[in-house]
KETOR-80131 format. One line per field, with one value per residue (C-alpha): residue in one letter; residue number from 1; x, y, z. Coordinates in Angstrom, 1 decimal, m for minus. Layout:
N
residuo <- c(a/...)
num <- c(NUM/...)
xx <- c(X/...)
yy <- c(Y/...)
zz <- c(Z/...)
This chain:
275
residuo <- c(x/x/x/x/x/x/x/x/x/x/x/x/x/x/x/x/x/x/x/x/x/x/x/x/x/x/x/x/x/x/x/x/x/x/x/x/x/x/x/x/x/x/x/x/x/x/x/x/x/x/x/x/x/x/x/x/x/x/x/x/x/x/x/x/x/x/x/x/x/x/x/x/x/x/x/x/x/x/x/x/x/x/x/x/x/x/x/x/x/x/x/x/x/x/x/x/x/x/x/x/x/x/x/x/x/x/x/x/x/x/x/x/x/x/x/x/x/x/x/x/x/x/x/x/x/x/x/x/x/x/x/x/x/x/x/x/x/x/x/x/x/x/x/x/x/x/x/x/x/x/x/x/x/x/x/x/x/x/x/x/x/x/x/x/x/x/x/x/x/x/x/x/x/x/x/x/x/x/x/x/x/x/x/x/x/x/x/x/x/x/x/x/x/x/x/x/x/x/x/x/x/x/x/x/x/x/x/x/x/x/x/x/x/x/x/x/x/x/x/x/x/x/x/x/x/x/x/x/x/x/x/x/x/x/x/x/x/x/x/x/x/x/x/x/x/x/x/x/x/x/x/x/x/x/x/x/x/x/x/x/x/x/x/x/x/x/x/x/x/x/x/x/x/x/x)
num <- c(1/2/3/4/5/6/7/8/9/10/11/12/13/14/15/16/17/18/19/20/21/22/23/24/25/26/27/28/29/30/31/32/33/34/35/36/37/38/39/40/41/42/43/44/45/46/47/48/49/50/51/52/53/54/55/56/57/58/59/60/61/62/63/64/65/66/67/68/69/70/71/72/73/74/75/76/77/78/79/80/81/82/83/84/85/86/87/88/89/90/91/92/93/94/95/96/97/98/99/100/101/102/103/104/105/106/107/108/109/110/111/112/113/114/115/116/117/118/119/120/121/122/123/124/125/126/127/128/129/130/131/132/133/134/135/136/137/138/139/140/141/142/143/144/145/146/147/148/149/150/151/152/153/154/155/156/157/158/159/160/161/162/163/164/165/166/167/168/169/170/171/172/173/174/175/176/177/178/179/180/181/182/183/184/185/186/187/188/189/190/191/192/193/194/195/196/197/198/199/200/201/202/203/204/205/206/207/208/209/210/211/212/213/214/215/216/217/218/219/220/221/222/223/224/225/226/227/228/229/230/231/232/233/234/235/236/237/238/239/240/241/242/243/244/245/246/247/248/249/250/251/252/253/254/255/256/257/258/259/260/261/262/263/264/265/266/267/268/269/270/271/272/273/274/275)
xx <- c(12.8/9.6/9.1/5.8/5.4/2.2/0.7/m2.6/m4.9/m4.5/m8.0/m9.5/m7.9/m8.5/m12.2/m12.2/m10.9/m13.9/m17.0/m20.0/m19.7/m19.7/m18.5/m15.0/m13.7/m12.9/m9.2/m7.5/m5.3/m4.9/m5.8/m7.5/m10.4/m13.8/m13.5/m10.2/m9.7/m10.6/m9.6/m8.7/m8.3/m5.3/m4.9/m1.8/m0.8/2.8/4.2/8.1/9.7/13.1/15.1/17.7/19.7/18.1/14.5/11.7/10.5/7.2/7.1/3.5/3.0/m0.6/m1.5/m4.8/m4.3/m6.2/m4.7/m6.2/m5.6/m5.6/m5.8/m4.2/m3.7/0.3/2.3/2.7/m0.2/m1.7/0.0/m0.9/m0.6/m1.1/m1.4/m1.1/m4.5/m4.9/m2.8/m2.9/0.1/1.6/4.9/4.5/8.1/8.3/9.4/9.8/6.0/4.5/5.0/2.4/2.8/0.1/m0.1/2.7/5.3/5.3/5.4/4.8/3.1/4.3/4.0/4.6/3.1/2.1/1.4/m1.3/0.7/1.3/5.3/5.8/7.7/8.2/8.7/8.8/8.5/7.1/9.8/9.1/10.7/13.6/11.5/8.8/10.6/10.0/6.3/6.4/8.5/7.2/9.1/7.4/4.3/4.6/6.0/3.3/0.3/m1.5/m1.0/1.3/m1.3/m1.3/m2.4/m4.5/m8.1/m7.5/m9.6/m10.5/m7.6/m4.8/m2.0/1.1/4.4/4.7/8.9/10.1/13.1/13.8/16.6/15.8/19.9/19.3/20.9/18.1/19.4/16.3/15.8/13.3/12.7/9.7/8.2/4.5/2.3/m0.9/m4.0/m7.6/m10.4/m13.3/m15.7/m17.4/m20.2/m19.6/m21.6/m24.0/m20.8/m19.1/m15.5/m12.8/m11.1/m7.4/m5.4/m1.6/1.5/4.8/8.0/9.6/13.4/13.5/16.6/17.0/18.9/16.7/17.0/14.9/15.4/18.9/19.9/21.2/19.7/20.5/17.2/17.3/13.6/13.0/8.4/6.1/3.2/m0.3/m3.6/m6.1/m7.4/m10.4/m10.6/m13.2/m13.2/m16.1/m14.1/m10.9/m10.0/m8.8/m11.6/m9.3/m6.1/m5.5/m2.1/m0.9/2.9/5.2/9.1/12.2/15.1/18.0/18.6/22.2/22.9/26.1/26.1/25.1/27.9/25.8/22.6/19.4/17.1/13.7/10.3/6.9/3.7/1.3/m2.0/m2.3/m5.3/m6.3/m9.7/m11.4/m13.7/m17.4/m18.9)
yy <- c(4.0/4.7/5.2/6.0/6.8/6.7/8.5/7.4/8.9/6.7/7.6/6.2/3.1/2.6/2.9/0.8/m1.5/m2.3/m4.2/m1.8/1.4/2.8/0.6/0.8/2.9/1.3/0.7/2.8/0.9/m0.7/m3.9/m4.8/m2.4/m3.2/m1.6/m3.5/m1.2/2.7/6.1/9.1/12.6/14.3/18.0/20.4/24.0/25.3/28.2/28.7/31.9/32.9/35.8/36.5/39.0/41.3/40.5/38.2/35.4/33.2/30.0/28.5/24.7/23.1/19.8/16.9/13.8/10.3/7.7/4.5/2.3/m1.8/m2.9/m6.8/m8.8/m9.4/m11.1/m8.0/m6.3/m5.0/m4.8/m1.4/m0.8/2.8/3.7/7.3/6.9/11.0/13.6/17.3/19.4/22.6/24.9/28.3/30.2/33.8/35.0/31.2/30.2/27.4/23.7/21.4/17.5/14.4/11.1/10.1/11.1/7.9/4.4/1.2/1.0/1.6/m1.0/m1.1/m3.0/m1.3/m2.7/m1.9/1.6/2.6/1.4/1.2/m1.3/m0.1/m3.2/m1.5/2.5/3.5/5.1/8.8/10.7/13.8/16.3/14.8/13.9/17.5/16.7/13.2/11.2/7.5/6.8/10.4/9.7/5.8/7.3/10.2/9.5/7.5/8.9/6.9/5.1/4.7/0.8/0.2/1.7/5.0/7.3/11.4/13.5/10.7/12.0/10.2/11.1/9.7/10.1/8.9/9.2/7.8/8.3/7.5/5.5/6.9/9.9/12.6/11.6/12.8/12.1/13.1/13.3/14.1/14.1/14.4/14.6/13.8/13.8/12.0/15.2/13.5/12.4/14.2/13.1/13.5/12.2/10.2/8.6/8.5/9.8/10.2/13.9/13.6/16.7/16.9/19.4/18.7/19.6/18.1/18.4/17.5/17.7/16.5/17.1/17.9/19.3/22.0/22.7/21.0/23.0/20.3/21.8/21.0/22.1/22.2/22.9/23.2/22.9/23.1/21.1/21.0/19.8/17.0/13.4/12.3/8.5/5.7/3.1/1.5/1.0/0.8/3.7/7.3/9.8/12.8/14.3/18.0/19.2/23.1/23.5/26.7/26.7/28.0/26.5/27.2/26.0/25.5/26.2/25.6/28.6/31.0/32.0/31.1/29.4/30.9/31.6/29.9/30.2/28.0/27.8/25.4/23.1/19.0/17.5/14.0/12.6/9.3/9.6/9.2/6.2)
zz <- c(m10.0/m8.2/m4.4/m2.3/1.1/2.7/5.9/7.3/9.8/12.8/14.1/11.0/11.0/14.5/14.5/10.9/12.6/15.4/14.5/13.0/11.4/7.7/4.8/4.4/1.6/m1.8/m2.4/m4.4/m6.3/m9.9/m10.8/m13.9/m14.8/m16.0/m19.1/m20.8/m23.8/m23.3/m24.9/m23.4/m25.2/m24.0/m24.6/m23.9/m24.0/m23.6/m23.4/m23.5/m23.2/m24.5/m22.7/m25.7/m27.3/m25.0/m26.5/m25.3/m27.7/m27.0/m28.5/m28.3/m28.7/m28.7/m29.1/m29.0/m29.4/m28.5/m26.5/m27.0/m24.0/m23.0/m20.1/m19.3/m16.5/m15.9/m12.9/m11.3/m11.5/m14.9/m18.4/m20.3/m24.0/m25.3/m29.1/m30.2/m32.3/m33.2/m33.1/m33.9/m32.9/m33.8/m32.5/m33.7/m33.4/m33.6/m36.9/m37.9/m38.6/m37.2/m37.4/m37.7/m36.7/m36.2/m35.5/m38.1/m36.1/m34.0/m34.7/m32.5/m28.5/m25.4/m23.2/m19.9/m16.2/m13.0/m9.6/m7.4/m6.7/m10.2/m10.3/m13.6/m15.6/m19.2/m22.0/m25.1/m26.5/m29.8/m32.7/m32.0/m35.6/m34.4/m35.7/m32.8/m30.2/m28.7/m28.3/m26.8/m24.6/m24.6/m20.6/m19.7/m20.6/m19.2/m15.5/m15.5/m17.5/m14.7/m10.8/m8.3/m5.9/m1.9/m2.9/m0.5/1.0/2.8/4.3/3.3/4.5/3.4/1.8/0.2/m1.6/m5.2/m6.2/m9.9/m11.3/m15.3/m17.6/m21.4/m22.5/m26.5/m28.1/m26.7/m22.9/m21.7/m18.1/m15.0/m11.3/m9.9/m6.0/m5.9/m3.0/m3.6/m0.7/m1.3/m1.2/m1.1/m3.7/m6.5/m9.4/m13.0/m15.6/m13.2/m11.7/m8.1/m8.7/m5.7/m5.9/m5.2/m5.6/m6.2/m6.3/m6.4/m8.4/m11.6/m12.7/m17.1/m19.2/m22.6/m25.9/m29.2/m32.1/m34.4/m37.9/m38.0/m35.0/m31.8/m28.5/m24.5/m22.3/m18.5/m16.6/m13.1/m12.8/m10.4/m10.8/m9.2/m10.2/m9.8/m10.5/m10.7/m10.2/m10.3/m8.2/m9.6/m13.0/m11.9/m14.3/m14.1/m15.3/m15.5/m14.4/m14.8/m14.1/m14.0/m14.6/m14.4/m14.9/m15.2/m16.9/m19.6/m23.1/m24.5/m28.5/m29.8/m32.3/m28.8/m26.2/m22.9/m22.1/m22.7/m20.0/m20.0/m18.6/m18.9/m18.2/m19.3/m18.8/m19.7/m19.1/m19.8/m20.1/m20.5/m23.5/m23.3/m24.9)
């Protein structure tokens, strides 16, 4: 479930909407892009740390991995299909060694619509292996890949409130809510190309159940969130979205009396890949 709400500078609609004046802004809303199949190379760094037994563990996961992405026209707005093309991934546990994963770990597309706002419509996920399932959650990455959208043209200064809320109905019962509010910056120039800045922060609640050499976990995370997106109107495309996150949660072992204590910090970015 997706809702939006929107504020808009009355001023700015008022004089758009007399005779004369400045072109009006482009809309910024999906619809089908220019460019109908695109790649984007997504790279993350996590850090999760463990308060247990008294001691402080780090556990470092990295990842890069290429996202190639169709674009289709569908009923409600635009049908998007997104392959895990490349990946290169690795958990590194203290005392443990680390644990390397790529593109084998899932099978299949996810598939899923979005209107001109971004609500999302998921038809099918990939097969994402146990061991895996810790580094990618098709409905996450369907609900937060792309930004939520005011829809419509807006002016500099706009801001709007993006809420999502998902619950995956398989055996990791992962589930999410997050509120975002994003605001329209201005514009930028990257690579010779007219971009709209649109910055975001927000919160995120994430729970799921995984599982790590053999060994059945329960996570809780509470994340703050802030970053950017660079968009282009032109194409119809996201250029970029950088996001910033920090948390604190608990995970829940069965062979350990009481939860652990967490913390994170991390960086994803995701960029559309020069041709």
């Amino acid at each position: 479930m997706r809702t939006r709400i929107s504020w808009l500078s009355l001023t700015a609609v008022a004089v758009a909407s007399c005779g004369g004046g400045p072109p009006s802004p482009p809309a910024l809303a999906y619809r089908l892009p220019s460019e109908t199949e695109v790649t984007y190379v997504v790279n993350d760094t996590v850090t999760v740390g463990l308060e247990m037994l008294g001691q402080s563990l780090d556990i470092e996961v990295g990842s890069t991995a290429l996202y190639g992405v169709s674009f289709a026209r569908a009923d409600d707005g635009v049908q998007v299909t997104l392959t895990v093309e490349d990946l290169a991934a690795q958990i590194t546990v203290p005392m443990a060694g680390p644990m390397s994963f790529d593109e084998s770990i899932v099978s299949g597309d996810l598939v899923f619509t979005m209107d001109r706002r971004g609500d999302v419509t998921v038809l099918s996920t990939p097969e994402v292996d146990e061991a895996g399932a810790q580094l990618l959650m098709p409905l996450q990455i369907a609900h937060s890949f792309f930004p939520g959208l005011p829809g419509e043209a807006v002016p500099v200064g706009t801001t709007w409130v993006d809420t999502v809320s998902f619950a995956e109905a398989e055996a990791s019962g992962a589930s999410q809510v997050s509120i975002l509010e994003y605001q329209l910056v201005g514009d930028t120039v990257v690579d010779r190309r007219s971009l709209q800045t649109i910055s975001f922060h927000g919160t995120m609640a994430v729970s799921q159940t995984m599982s790590m050499q053999g060994i059945e976990a329960e996570q809780s995370t509470d994340v703050e969130l802030q970053g950017h997106v660079l968009w282009d109107s032109q194409r119809g495309l996201m250029f970029e979205r950088d996001t910033r996150v920090s948390g604190i949660g608990t995970v829940t072992v069965a062979p350990l009396p009481a939860p652990v204590p967490t913390r994170m910090e991390g960086r994803m970015r995701a960029r559309l890949q020069s041709r």
